[in-house]
N, C-alpha and C positions, 0 to 999 in steps of 0.2 A: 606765187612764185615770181621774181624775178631776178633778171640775171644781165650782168655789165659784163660787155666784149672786148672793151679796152681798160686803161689804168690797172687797176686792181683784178680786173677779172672778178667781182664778187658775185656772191648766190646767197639770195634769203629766200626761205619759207617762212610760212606766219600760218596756225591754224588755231580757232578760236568755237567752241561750243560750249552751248549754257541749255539748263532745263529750268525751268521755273515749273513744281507739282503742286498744288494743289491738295492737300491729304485726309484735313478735316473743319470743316468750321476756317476760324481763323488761322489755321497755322499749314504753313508749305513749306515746303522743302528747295532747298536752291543747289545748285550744283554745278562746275563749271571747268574746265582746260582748256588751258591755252599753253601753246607752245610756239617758239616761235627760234630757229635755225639761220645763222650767218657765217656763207665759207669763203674766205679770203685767201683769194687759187695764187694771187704772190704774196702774200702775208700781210699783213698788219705793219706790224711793231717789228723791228730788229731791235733786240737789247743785249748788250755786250758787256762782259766785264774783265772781257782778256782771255779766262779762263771756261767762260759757257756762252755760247749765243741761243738766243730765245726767238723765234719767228710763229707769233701766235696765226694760226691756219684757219681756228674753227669756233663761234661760239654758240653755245645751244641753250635753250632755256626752256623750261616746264615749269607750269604751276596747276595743282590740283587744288579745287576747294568744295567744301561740302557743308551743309548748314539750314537751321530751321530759319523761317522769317514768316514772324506773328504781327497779324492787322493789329493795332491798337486803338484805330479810331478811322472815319471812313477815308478813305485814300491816305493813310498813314499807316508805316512798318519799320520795326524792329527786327535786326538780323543779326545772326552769329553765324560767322564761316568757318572753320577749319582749316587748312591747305597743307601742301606742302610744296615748296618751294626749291628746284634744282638748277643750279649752273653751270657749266661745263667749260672748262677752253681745254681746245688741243693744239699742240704746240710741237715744229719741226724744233731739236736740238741739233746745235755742234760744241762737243765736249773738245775743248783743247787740251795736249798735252805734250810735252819738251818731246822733239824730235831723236830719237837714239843711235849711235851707228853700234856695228856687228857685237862692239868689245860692251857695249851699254852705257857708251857715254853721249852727252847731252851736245848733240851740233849747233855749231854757227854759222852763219853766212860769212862773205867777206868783211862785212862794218861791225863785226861780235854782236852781233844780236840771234839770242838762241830760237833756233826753226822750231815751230811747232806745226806739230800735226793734229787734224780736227777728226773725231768719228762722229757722225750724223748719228740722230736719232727721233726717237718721238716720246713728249709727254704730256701730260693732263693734270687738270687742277680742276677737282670738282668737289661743289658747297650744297648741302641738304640744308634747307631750313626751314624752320614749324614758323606758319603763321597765325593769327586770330584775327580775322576782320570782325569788327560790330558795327554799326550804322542803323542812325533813324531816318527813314525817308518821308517826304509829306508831299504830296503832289498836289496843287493847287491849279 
């Protein structure tokens, strides 16, 4: 864990475990997660198009993998992983929209330029993805 008091105010976590088994003869089993968390307490990014502002808050990440790794010759292995690979962002919204009065017509300031009013909100944009790792390793 750590954690910044000034600028951005950020917070990451990071947590990372693997097994390496053993199973029969030459061939084990591997297995592994890691995750790893970063929250941006004043945001990131401001992205604006007039009409939606975006302030990314949060990004998270998980990977799972699983998979045999067969000796082929003495300190040399052959592996196939599996995974599955998630990313997350959360995200403060403000949705703009033309300012109305009583009758539901669209206001101006004094220079005609139409007032708009913002409703905050929150959203997410989150990616699953299949991996395959293979790899030969040869330790000398």
């Amino acid at each position: 864990h750590s954690e910044e008091d000034a600028f951005m105010k950020r917070k990451s976590d990071r947590l990372m475990a693997g097994v390496s088994a053993e199973i029969w003869g030459p061939i084990s089993f591997l297995g592994g997660y890691q995750m790893y968390q970063k929250q941006f307490g004043e945001g990131l990014w401001r992205i604006s198009n007039g009409a939606l502002d975006l302030n990314l808050v949060k990004a998270e990440e998980t990977m799972l993998l699983a998979g045999p790794r067969v000796k082929i010759a003495p300190n040399s292995y052959v592996s196939v992983q599996y995974g599955l690979l998630t990313d997350k962002l959360t995200f403060n919204t403000v949705e703009y929209s033309p300012a109305l009065d009583e009758s539901g017509n669209v206001m101006y300031d004094e220079f005609g330029n139409e007032l708009r009013v913002g409703k905050p909100g929150k959203g997410s944009l989150a990616i699953d993805k299949n991996v395959i790792i293979a790899d030969v390793t040869v330790n000398f």
